[in-house]
C-alpha positions in Angstrom: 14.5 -6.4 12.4 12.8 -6.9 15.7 10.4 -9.7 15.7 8.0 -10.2 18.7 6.6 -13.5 20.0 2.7 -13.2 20.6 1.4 -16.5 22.7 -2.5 -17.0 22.4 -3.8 -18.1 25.6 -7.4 -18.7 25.9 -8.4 -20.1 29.1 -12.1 -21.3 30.3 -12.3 -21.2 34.1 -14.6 -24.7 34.5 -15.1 -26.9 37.6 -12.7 -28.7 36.7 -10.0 -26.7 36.3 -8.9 -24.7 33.2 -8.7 -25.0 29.6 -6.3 -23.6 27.8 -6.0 -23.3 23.8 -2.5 -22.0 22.6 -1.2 -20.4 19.4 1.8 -18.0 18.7 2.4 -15.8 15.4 5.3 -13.1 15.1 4.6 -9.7 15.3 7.1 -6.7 14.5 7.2 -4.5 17.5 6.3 -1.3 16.0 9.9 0.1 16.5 11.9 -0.7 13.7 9.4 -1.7 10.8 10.8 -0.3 7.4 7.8 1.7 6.8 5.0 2.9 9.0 2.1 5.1 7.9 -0.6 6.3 8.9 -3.2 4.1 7.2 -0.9 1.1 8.1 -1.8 2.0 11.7 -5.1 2.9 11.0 -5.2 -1.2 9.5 -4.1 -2.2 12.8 -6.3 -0.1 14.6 -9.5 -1.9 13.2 -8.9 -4.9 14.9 -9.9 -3.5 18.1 -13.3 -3.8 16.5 -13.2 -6.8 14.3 -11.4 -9.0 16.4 -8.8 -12.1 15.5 -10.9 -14.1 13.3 -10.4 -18.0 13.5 -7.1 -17.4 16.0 -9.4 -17.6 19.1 -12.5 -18.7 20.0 -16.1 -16.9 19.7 -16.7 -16.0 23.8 -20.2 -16.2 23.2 -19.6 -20.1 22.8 -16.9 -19.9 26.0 -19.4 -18.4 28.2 -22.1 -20.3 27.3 -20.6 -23.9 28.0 -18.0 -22.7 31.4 -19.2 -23.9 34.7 -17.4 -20.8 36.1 -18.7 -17.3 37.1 -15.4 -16.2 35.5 -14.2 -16.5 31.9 -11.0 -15.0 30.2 -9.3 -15.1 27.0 -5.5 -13.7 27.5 -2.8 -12.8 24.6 0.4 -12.9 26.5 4.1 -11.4 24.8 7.5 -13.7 24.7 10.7 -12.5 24.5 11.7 -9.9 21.7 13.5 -11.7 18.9 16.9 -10.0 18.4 19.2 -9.8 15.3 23.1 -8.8 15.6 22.1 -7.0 12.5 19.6 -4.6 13.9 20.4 -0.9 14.2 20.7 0.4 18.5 17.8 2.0 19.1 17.2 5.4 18.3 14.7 7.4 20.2 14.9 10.5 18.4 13.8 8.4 15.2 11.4 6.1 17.0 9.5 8.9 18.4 9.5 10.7 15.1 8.2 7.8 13.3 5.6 7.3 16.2 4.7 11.2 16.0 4.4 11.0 11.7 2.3 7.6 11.6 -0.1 9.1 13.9 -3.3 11.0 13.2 -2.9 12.7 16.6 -1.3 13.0 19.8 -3.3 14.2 22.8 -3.2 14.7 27.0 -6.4 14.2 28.3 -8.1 12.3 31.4 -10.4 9.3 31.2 -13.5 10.3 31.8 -16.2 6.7 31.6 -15.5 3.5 30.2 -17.8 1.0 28.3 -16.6 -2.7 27.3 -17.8 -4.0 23.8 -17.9 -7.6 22.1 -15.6 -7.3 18.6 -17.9 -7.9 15.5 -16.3 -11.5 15.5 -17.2 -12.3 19.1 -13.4 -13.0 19.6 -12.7 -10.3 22.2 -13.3 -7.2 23.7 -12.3 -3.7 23.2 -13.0 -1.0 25.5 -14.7 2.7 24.7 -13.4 5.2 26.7 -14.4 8.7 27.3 -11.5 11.0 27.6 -11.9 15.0 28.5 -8.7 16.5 26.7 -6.6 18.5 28.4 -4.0 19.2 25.7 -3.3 18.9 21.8 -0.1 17.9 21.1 -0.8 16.7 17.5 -3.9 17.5 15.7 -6.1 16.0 12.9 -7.2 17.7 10.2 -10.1 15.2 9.1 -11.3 15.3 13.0 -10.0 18.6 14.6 -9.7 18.2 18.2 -9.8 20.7 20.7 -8.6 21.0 24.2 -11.3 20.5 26.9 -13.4 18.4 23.9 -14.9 15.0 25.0 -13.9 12.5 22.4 -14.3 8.6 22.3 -11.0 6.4 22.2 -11.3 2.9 21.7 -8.7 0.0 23.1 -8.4 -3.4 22.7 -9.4 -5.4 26.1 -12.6 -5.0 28.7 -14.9 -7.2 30.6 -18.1 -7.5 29.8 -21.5 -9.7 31.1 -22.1 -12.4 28.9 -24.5 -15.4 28.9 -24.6 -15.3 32.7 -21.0 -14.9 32.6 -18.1 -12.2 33.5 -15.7 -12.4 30.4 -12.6 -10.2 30.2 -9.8 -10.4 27.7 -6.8 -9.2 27.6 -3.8 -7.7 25.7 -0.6 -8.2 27.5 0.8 -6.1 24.8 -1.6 -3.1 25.0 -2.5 -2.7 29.0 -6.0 -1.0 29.5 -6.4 2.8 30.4 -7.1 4.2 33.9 -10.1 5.7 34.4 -10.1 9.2 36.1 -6.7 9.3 35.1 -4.4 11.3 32.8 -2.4 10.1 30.1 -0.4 10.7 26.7 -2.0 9.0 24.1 -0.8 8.7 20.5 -4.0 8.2 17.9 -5.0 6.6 15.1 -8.5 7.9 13.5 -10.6 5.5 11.8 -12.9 7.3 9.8 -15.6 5.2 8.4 -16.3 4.7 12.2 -15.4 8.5 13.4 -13.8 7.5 16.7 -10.0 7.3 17.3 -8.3 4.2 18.3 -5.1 4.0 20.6 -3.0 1.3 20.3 0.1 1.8 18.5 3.4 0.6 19.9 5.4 2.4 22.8 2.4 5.2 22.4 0.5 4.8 25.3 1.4 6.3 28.6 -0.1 6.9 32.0 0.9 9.9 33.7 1.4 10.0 37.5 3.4 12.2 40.0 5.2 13.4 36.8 6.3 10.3 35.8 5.3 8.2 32.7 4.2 4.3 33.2 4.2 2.9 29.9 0.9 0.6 28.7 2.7 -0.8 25.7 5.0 -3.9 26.5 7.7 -4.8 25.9 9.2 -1.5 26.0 11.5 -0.6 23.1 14.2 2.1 24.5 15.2 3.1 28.2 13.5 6.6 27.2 10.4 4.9 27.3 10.1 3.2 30.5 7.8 3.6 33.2 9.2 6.1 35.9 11.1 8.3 33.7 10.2 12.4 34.1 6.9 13.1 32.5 7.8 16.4 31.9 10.5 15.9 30.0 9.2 13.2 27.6 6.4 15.3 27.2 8.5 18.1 25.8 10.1 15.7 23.3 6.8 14.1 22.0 5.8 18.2 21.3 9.3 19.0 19.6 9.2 15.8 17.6 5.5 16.2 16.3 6.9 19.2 15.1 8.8 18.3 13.0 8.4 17.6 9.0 7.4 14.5 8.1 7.7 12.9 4.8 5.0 11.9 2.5 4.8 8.0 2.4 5.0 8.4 6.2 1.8 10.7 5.9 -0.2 8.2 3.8 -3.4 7.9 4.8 -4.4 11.6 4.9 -7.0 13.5 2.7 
């Protein structure tokens, strides 16, 4: 199985110089686990609100001791981890699995963006305001329809804080673009009623027909930035069409 190297770099910008604080864990890239649902993305989805715990630092505490205007808490990606025993990649099943785990898949343009603190005060996640434009995959617990307004959340903002500017950063899950369009796969969290979107390989910005992918490290040549938006559109909408099976579905009324 793929393994992914996450690096933990916190980094205080003080007269002096900076500070950095460095961890790493493993993380499975999101394109070969052995079983993705839906509520196992939904799990991951949360943390855009909660935060990382006692993995970083609170940036209340950052801000309030930096000399600096400017302070930044970064979580860069190393090299994929590959086995000689893992399977070639397989797009057709990748997207299907991306398609099935997700509570929906929408086209839609970001409309205003709003940075919050996580309830932990370890990082940031960004709200952002997106006018649909198309439903590819719809949910029945939230029912979306095209030219709706509807709130998606994503890890990483900046935000003023004790006199500060603080920003933090996913390397892994690169922000949205306001007053542009993109292809978003969801996860709905319900006890909050918002959707979050930050699944792997299922973020994508959409430009002069082309997709730039906002999920590294990209998992498949089908995926990368600069391939024919049109195209990968049209297989997102066959493969959410297809059946998917029950464990895969897991998380559903």
């Amino acid at each position: 199985m793929n393994k992914l190297i996450i690096l933990l770099v916190v980094s205080v910008l003080a007269g002096a110089g900076i500070v950095y604080t460095n961890t790493s864990q493993q993380q499975e890239t999101g394109s070969t686990p052995k079983r993705v649902t839906k509520e196992s993305q939904r799990e991951r989805g949360r943390t855009v609100f909660k935060g990382f715990g006692n993995s970083l630092p609170k940036l209340s505490i950052m801000a309030s001791v930096a000399t600096s205007e400017e302070v930044g808490t970064e979580i860069g990606v190393g090299l994929p981890m590959l086995s000689p025993s893992d399977p070639p990649v397989n797009f057709k099943e990748i997207l299907k699995g991306l398609s099935c785990s997700s509570d929906a898949i929408v086209i839609g343009t970001v409309k205003e963006q709003t940075s919050r603190l996580t309830e932990d005060d370890t990082f940031i996640y960004t709200d952002n305001v997106i006018s649909i434009e198309e439903v590819i995959k719809n949910n029945l617990e939230a029912p979306i329809q095209a030219s709706d307004r509807i709130l998606i959340s994503r890890i990483g903002g900046k935000i003023r804080l004790n006199g500060k500017n603080v920003t933090a950063r996913h390397d892994a899950i690169l922000p949205l673009e306001l007053n542009q369009p993109h292809l978003l796969f969801l996860s709905y969290i319900p006890e909050r009623g918002v959707y979050v979107a930050n699944s792997a390989n299922g973020s994508f910005l959409l430009k002069k027909n082309k997709i730039i992918n906002l999920t590294k490290p990209v998992v498949g040549k089908e995926f990368q930035s600069g391939n024919d938006a049109t195209i990968f559109t049209n297989e997102i909408r066959s493969s959410a069409a297809a059946t998917c099976d029950a464990e895969t579905q897991r998380g559903t009324k």
